[in-house]
C-alpha positions, 0 to 999 in steps of 0.5 A: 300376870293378870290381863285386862283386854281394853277396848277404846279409842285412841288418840296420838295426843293427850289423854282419852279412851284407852290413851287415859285407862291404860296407863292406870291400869299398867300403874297398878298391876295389870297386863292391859292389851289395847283394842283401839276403836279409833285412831285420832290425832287428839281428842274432838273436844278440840273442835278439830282432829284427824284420823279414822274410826276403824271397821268392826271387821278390823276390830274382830281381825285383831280380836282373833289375832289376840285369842290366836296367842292364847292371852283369853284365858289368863283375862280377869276383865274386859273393859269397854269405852267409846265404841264408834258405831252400833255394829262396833259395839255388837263385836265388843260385846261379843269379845266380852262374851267370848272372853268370859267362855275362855276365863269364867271369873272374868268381868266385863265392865262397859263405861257407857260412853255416849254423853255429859251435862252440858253437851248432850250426845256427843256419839253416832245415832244408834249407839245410845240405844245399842248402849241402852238394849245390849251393851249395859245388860250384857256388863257385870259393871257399868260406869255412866256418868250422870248424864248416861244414867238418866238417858240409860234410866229415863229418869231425872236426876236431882237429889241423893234419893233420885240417884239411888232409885237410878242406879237400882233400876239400871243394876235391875237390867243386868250389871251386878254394880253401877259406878256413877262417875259424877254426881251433882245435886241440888242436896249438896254443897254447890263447892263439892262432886260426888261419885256413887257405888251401887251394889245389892250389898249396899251404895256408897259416895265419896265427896271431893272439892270441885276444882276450876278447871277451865276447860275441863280436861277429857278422859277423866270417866274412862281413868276412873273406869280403869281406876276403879276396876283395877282397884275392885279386881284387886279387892272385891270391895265396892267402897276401897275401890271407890275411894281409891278411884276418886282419890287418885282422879282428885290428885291427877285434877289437881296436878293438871291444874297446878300445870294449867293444861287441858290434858289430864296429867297422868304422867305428872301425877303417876304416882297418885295413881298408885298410892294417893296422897290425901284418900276420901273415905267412901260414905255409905248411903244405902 
């Protein structure tokens, strides 16, 4: 069994940090080991929650536990999300680190987690400057959403060229491929969303229907992170992993809409994760 060491948050209710990556993860084939961040009743996107964000003392004590029964060398990848503070973040990139020592083909993949169009920051001081100087040059994949890639960047994103020159300049920091988990421009139709994949062999995009969803469910970029490393350990290939991510988030959209609630609908949709009903083609761009 292929493991995938997780290291996110959790909430007791609904779908975010590692409550929306592991359940994919398991779908497709992966033994996922949960490292949870924090512990929240639900998702802050609610305005109001409970529960503690964990030390990073806890979080190294359950990082040893885990090297303690030897699971680091059978790890192809560790995959990082929302990090709580800047020194929780220095322990999670130490356990990538340490992780790669004890299995050599393993990948650390780093969503970025800090932000959105629309909310601005929604993390503690620190942790976007940690993200910017050791957590994305230390990752062999990153998984930034717009908003984190123009901070990540310093640039400005607002056309198909202005979101190329970005994900070659944040690759030039480090990671060997940049995922950009939502990509809205003025050179494109107002009614579709977009993903970008960029690697020194090529970029990809893959174009699906933005769907009104009101409020937009939380989670979806740490399910596509999960979705789309699955689906590139599986096959080493950029552009299948990317269809295959967009296509599945885009059912699991649209059977959330079709129950009317803000929770993304991944139990429902389970299946879609697996082997989705309508697959977009990933376009090549670069």
């Amino acid at each position: 069994m292929k493991t995938v060491i997780s290291i996110q948050s959790h909430v007791a209710y609904g779908y975010v940090g590692n409550r929306a990556a592991v359940f994919p993860l398991q779908r497709l084939g992966y033994d996922a080991v949960a490292v949870n961040t924090v512990q929240f009743s639900n998702h802050t996107g609610y305005g109001a929650w409970t529960g503690q964000v964990f030390t990073p003392e806890h979080i190294a004590d359950v990082l040893d536990g885990i090297d303690a029964r030897g699971v680091l060398p059978s790890c192809v990848a560790v995959l990082s999300g929302y990090m709580g503070d800047a020194a929780l973040g220095q322990v999670v990139v130490g356990a990538a680190a340490r992780v790669k020592s004890a299995s050599p083909q393993a990948v650390y993949c780093c969503d970025p987690v800090m932000g959105d169009v629309g909310r601005g920051f929604f993390v503690r001081p620190g942790i976007p400057e940690f993200m910017k100087a050791h957590a994305v040059p230390a990752a062999d994949i990153v998984t930034p959403n717009q908003f984190e890639l123009e901070y990540l960047t310093d640039r400005t994103i607002a056309s198909m060229a202005d979101a190329l020159d970005a994900a070659a300049a944040l690759r030039a920091t480090g990671p060997k491929l940049v995922l950009v988990t939502s990509l809205i421009r003025a050179d494109a139709p107002a009614d579709r969303i977009e993903m970008l994949v960029d690697t020194a062999e090529g970029t990809w995009v893959v174009s699906t229907p933005r769907l009104p969803l009101d409020p937009p469910p939380n989670g979806a970029g740490d399910a596509v992170a999960a979705l789309f490393l699955a689906h590139w350990l599986k096959t080493a290939d950029a552009a299948q992993a990317l269809a295959q991510a967009a296509s599945a988030i885009y059912a699991v959209f649209q059977e959330t809409r079709r129950l009317g609630t803000r929770e993304l609908a991944l139990i429902p949709a389970q299946d879609e994760l697996v082997r989705p009903s309508e697959v977009f083609a990933a376009e090549r761009v670069r």
